[in-house]
VEXTOR-624038 format. One record per residue: x, y, z of N, C-alpha, C in turn. Coordinates in steps of 0.1 Angstrom, whole numbers, plus 2048, in hexadecimal, padded with zeros to 3 digits. Example, Ala and Ser with C-alpha at 12.3 -4.5 7.8 and 13.67 -1.06 7.14 Angstrom:
residues 2
8847C784E87B7D384E8847DF84E;8807EA8478897F584788180084F;
end
This chain:
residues 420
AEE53A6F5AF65356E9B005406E6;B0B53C6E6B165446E0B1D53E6D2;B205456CAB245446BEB325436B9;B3C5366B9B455386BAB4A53C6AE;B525466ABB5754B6A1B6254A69B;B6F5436A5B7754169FB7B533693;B6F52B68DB67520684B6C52B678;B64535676B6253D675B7154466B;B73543675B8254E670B90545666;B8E53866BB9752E665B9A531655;BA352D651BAC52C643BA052463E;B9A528633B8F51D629B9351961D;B8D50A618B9450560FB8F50C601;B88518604B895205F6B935265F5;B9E527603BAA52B5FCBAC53B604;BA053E60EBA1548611B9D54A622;BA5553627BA2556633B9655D636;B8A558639B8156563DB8256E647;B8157B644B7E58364FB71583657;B6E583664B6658666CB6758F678;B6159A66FB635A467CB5B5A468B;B5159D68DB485A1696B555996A0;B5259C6ABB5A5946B7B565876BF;B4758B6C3B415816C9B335826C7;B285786C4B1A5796C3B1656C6D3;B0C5756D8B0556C6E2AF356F6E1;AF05686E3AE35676DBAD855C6EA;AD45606F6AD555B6FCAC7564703;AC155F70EAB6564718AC156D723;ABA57C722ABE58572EACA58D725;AD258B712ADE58A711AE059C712;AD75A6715ADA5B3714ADE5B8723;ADF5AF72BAE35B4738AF45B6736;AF75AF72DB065AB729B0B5BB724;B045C5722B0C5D071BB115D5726;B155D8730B1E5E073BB2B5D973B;B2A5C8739B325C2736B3C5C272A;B355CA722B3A5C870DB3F5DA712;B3A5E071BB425EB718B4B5ED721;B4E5E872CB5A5E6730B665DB72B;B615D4724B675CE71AB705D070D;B6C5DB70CB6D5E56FDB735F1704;B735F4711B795FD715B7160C712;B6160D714B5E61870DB5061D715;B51627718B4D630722B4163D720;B3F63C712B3764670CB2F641706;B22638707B1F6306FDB0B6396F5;B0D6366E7AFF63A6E6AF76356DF;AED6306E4AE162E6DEADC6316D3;AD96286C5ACF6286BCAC461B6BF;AB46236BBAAC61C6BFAA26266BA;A9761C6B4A8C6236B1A806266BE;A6E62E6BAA6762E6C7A6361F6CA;A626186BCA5E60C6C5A6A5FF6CE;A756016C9A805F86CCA875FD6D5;A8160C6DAA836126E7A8060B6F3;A7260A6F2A666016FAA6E5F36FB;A725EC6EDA735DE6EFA825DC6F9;A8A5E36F8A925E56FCAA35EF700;A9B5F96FBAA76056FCAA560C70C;A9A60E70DA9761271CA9E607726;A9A5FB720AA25F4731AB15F4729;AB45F4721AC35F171EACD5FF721;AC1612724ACC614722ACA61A735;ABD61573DAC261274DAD0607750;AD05FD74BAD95F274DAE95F974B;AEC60373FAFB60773EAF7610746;AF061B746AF2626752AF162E749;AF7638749AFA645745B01647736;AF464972BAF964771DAF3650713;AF5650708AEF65C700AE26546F6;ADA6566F1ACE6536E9AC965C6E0;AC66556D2ABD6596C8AB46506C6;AA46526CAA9764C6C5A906556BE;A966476B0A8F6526A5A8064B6A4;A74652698A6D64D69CA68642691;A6163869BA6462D691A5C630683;A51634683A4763A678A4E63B66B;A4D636660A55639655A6763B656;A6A63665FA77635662A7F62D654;A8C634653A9562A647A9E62C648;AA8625641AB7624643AB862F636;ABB63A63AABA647632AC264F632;AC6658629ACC66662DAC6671637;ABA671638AB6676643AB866D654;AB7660653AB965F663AC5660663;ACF65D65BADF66165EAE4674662;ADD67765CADE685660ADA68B670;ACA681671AC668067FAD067C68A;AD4672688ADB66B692AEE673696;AEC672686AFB67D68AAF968A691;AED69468CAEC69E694AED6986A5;AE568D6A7AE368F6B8AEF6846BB;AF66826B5B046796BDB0C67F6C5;B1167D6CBB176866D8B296866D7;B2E6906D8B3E6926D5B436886DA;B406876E7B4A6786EBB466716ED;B3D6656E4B3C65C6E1B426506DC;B466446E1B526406DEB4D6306D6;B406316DCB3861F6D9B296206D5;B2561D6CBB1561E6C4B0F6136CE;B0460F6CDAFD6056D2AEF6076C7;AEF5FE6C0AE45F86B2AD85F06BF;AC85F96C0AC15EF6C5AB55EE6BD;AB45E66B3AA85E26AFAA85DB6A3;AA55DD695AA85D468EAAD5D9680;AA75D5679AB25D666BAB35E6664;AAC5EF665AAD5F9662AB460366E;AB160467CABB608685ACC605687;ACA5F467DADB5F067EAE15F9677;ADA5FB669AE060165CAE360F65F;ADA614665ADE62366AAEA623673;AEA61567EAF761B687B02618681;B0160A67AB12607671B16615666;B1161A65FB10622654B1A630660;B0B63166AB18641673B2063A67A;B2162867FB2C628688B3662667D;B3962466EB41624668B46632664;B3C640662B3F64765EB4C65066E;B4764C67AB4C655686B5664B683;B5863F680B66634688B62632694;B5A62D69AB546286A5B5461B6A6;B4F6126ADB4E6066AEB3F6036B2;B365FA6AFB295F56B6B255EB6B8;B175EB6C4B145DF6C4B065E16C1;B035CA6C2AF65CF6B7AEB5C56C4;AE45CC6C9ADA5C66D1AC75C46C1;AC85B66C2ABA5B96B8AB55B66BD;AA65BB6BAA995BB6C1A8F5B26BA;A945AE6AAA8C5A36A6A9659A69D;A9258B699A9758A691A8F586684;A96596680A8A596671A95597668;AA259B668AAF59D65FAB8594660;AC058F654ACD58B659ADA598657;AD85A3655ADD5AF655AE95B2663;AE35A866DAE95AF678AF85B0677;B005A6678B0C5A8672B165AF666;B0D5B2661B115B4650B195C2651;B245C2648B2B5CA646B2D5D563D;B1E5D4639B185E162FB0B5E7634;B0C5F7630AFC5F6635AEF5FB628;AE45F162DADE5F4621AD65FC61F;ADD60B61BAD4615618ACC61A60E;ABE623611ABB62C603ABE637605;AC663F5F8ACE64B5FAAC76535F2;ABD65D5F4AB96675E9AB465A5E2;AAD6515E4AA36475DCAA66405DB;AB363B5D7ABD62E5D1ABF6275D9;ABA61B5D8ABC60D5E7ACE60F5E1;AD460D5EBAE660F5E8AEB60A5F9;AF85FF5F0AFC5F75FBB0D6045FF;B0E60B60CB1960C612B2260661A;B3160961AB38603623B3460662C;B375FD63DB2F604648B3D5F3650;B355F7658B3B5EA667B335E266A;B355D6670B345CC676B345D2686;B265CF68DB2B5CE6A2B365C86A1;B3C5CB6AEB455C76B1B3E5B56BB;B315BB6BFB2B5AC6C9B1E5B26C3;B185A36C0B065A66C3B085A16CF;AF65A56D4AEE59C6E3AE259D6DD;AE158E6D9AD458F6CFACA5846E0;ABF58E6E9ABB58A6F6AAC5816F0;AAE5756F2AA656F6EDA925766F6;A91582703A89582707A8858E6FE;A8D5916FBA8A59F6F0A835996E4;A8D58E6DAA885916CDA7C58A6CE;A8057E6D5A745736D2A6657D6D7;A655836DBA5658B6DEA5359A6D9;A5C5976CAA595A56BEA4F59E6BA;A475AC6B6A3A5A96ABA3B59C6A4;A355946A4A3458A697A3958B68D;A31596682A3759967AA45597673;A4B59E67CA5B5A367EA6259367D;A5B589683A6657E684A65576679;A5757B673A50571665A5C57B65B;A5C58565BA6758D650A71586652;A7B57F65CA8857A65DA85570653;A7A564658A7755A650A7E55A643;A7556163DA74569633A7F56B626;A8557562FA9457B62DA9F571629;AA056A636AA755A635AA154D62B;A9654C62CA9454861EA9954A612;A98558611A9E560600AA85585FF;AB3555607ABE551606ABF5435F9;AB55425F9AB85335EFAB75385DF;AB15475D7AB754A5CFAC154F5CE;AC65565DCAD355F5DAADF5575D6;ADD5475E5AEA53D5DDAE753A5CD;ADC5365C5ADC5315BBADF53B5B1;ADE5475B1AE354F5AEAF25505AD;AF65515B8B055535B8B125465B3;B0853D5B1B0B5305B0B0A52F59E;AFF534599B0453658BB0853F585;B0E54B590B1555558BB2455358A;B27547592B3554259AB3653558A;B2B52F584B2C52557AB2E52D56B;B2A53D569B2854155EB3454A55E;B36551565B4355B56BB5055556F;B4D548578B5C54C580B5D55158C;B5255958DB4F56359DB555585A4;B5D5625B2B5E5575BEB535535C4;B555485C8B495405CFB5053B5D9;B4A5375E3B4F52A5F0B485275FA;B4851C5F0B3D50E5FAB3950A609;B4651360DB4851361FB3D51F623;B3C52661BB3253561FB2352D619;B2652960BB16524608B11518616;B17512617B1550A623B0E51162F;B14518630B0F52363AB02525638;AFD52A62FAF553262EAE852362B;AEB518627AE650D626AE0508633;AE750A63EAE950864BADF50B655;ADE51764FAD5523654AC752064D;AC751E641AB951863BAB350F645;AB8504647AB74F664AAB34F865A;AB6502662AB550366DAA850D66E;AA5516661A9851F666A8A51165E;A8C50F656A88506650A824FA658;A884F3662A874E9668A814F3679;A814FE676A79501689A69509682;A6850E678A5B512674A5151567A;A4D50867EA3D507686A4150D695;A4E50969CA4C50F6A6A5451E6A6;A555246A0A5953169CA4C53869C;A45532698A36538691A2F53A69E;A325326A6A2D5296B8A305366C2;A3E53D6B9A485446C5A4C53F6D0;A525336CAA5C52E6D7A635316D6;A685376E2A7953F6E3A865376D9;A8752B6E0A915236D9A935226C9;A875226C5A8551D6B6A845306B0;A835396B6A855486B7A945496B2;A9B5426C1AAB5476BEAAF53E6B3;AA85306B0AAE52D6A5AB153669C;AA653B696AA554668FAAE55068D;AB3559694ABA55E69AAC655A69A;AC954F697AD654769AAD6548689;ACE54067EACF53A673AD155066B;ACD556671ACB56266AADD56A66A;ADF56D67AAEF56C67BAF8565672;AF3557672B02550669AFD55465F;AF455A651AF4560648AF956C646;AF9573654B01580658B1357F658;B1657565BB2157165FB2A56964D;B1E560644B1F560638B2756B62F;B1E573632B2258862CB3058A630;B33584640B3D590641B4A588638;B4957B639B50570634B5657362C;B4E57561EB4F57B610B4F589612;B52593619B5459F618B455A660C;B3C59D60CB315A4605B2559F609;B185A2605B0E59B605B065915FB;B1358D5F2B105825E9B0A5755EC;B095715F8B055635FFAF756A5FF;AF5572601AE4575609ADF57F604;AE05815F4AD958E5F0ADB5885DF;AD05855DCACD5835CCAC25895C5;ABE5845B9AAE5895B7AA75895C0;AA45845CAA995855D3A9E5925D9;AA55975DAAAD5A45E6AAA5AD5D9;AAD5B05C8AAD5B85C4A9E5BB5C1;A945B15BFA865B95C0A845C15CA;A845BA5D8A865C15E6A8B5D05E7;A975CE5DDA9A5E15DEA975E65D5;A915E35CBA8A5EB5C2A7C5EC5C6;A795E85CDA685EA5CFA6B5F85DD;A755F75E3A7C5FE5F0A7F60F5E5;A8360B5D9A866195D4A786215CE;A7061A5CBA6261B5CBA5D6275BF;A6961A5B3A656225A7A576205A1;A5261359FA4661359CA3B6115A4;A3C60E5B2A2F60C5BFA3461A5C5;A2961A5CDA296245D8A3561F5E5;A306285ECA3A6205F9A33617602;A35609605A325FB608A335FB616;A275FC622A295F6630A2E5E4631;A3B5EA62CA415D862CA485D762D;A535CC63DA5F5CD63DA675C9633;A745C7635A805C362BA7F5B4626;A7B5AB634A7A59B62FA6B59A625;A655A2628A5459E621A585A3616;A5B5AD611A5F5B3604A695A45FA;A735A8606A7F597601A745895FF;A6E587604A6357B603A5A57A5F5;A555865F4A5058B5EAA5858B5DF;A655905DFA6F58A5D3A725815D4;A725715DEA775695D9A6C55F5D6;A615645D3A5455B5CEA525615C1;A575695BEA5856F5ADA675675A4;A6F56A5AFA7C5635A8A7B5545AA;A795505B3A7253C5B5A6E5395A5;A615415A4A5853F596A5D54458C;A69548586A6F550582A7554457D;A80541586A8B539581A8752957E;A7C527587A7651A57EA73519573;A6A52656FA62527562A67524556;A7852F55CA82530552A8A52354C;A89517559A9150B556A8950454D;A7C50554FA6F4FE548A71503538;A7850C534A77516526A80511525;A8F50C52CA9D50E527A9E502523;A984F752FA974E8526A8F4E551B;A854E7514A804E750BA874EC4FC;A914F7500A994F84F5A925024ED;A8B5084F4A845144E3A865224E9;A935244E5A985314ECAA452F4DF;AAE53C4E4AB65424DBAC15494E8;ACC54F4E4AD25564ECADC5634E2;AD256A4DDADA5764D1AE757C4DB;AEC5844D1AF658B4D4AF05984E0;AF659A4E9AF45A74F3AF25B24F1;AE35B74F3AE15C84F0AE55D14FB;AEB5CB506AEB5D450EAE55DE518;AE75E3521ADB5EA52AAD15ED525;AC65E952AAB55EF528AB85FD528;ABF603521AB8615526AAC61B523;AAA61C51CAA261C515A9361B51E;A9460F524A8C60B530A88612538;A9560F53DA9C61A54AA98622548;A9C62B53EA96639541A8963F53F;A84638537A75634538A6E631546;A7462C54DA6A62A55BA7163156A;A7E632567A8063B571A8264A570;A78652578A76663570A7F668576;A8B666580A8F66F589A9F66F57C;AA267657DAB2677578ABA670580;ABA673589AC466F58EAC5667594;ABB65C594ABB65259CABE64658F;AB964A582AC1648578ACE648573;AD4651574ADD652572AEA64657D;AE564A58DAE963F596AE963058E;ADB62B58CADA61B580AE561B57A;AE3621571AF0622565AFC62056E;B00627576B0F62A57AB0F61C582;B0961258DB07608595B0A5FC58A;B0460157CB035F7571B115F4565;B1C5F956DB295FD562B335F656F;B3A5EF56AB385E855AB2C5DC55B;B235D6551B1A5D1551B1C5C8552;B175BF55CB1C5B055DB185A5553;B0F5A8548B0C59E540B195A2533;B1E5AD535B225B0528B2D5A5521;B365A252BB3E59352AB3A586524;B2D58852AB2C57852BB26572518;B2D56A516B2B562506B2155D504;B1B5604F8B0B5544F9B135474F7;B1F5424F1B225314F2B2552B500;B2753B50BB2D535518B2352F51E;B1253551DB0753651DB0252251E;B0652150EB0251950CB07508511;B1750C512B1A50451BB1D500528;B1550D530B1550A53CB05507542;AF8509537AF0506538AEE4F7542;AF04ED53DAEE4DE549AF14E6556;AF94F0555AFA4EC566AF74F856F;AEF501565AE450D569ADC50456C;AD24FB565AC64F556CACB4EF573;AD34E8577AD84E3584AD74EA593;ADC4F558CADB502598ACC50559B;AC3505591AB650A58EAAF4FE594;AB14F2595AAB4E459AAA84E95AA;AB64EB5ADAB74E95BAAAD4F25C6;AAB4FC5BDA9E5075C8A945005C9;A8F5045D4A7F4FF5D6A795055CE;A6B4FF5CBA615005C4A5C5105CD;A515115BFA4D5235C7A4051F5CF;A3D5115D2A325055D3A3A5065E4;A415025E3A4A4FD5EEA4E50C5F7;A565105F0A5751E5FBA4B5235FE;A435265F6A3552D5F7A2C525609;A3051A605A2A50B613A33514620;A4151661DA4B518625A4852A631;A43531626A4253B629A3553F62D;A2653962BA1D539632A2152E63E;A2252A640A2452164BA2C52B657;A35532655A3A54165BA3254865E;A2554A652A20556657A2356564D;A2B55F645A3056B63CA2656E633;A29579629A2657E61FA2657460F;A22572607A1F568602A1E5735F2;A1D57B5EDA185845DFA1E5945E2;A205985D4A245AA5D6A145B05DC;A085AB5DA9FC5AD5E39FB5AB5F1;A025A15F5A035A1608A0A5AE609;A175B6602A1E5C060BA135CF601;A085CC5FCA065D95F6A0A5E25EA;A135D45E5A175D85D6A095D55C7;A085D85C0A025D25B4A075C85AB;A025BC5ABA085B05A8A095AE59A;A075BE590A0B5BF585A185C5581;A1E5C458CA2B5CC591A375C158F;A305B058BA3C5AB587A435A657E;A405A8577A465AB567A4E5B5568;A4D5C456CA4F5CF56BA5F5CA578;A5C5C557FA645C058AA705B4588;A6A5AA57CA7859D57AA815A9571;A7D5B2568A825B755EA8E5C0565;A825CA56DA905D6575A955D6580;A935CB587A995C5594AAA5C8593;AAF5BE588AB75B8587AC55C6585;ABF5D4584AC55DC585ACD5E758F;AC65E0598AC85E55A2AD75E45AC;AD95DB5A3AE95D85ABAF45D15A1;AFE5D459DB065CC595B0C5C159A;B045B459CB065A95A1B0059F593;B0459558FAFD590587AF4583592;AE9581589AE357758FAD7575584;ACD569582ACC55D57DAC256B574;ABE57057CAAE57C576AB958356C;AC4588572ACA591564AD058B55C;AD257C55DAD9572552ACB571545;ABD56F550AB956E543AB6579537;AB9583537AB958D530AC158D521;ACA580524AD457B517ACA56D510;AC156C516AB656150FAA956A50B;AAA5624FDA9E5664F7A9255A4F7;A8955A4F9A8054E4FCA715514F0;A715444E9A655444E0A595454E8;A5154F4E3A4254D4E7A3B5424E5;
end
């Protein structure tokens, strides 16, 4: 399966040309023999390897016999992160003339190679080893810097070769995390969808589509994903990309990163848990069964009518500072949090755009329904499946929402006051 991209690149009736950097995606059985090919293609002769110990095994060893003669960092996968320390690693052992990265494994190895192949001006490619992210494409990378989950500018490959004998036979685990991940997506659009009804935010229905697309397609292969059939694998794999491809659209990660993504990095900055043996989609899964029950609960209170919407007190500091002890990872909050995205918004605007918040709020699945959706994967199901304490969520709808200055439905409610 190849990915045609020029669909893709066309004039949209939101009025806007999207950019798509990646060049070509093929997603196919055998597709990593193709790299001798992508670098004579690219014209580039120095090429080096990122890859963890185990994504070595899965495939950096035969990938880097097949180019020949190339340079490599196997970092080790053990507590591995998209960090200021493995950027330092990787930069120390990169080689002066280097002219092409090669990304082999999955969503934390991408983030490390886009972050240095944007910092050198290099170009890369992205061979994955599972599909547990839709990160692969994305044109940010999502780092913790000195603590702070923090999104950087970074690149887009220039080609994946997403080799359907590689991913389809990663750990389990790993393919239940895509699930997962791609799931989230249904608060991120409703999210952005009443941020686009309360704001104004750009929106475009050609990118929500997208990402709709991609639901429908992981959604409808489930059982045999669960099976590990190849085919219903690359589905996967496929529906995860065009979320990838969503991102690059909008030049952000507003299609595929909402409340469910901001618990995700707040549990990743590990102000109040310890540190969690749990990938990025199980964490994500985990926020989007808090935000699911969240934003129903909230429609269940909003129709009823026994709420209020006072005038805006403005940042929790107070909070804040209260629960985060580091300085300076506070201080970061604050500055991420300026200018405040609620600070605009009118309690009458509130009130008259209410009908068609629940509207937006209708449309998610039940936490009944995904919860069906996501065992049936195989996933993680409670902040207790990843090793968090499940008194952690309260403490979690409240300071999630800080984590990024994006508005979305969890930091809207903050302007409602709700009767006991």
């Amino acid at each position: 399966m190849t990915i045609d991209l020029t669909e893709f690149r066309k004039k949209c009736t939101c009025g806007r040309k999207h950019p798509v950097a990646v060049d070509q995606i093929v997603i196919e059985k055998g597709a990593v023999s193709r790299l001798p090919e992508l670098l004579r293609q690219y014209k580039k002769n120095s090429p080096f390897i990122f890859c963890d110990s185990n994504t070595y095994q899965a495939a950096g060893e035969s990938a880097a016999k097949i180019i020949g003669r190339c340079g490599m960092v196997r970092f080790p996968a053990e507590n591995l992160h998209a960090n200021e320390d493995a950027v330092k690693m990787g930069l120390e052992k990169l080689r002066p003339e280097t002219d092409i990265l090669i990304a082999i494994g999955s969503g934390t190895i991408h983030d490390i190679t886009r972050y240095i192949a944007h910092e050198k001006q290099i170009p890369f490619l992205s061979v994955p080893t599972a599909a547990s992210v839709d990160g692969f494409v994305s044109t940010v990378a999502a780092m913790t810097w000195h603590g702070f989950k923090k999104t950087f500018s970074a690149v887009s490959p220039v080609a994946v070769l997403a080799d359907t004998d590689i991913f389809s036979k990663a750990p389990y685990r790993l393919t239940a995390s895509g699930v997962s991940d791609l799931l989230g997506k249904y608060i991120a659009l409703a999210d952005w969808k009443i941020s686009h009804l309360v704001t104004g935010e750009y929106i475009c229905e050609r990118v929500c589509r997208l990402e709709y697309e991609a639901l429908e397609t992981v959604c409808g292969n489930i059982a045999k994903i669960r099976s590990r059939d190849p085919e219903a694998c690359a589905q996967l794999m496929y529906a995860l990309l065009l979320s990838g491809l969503a991102m690059q659209m909008v030049g952000n990660s507003r299609p595929a990163s909402g409340a469910e993504h901001h618990i995700s990095h707040f549990l990743e900055m590990e102000i109040l848990n310890p540190h969690l043996d749990a990938y990025h989609g199980e964490k994500v899964g985990a926020g989007l069964l808090i935000a699911a029950r969240t934003y129903h609960h909230a429609a269940e209170k909003l129709r009823s009518g026994r709420f209020s919407i006072p005038a805006y007190a403005g940042l929790e500091r107070s909070l804040l500072r209260s629960t985060i002890k580091s300085d300076r990872l506070y201080q970061q909050i604050i500055r991420e949090n300026d200018p405040d995205p609620l600070a605009g918004i009118r309690p009458e605007t509130l009130w008259e755009k209410l009908p068609g918040i629940l509207k937006i709020l209708d449309g998610i699945p039940t936490e009944a329904e995904i919860s069906r959706l996501i065992a049936e994967a195989g996933g993680v199901l409670s902040l207790r499946d990843i090793g968090a304490d499940e008194g952690l969520e309260k403490p979690l709808i409240r300071l999630s929402p800080y984590v990024r200055n994006r508005l979305t439905f969890m930091r809207l409610l903050k302007l409602f006051r709700f009767e006991k």
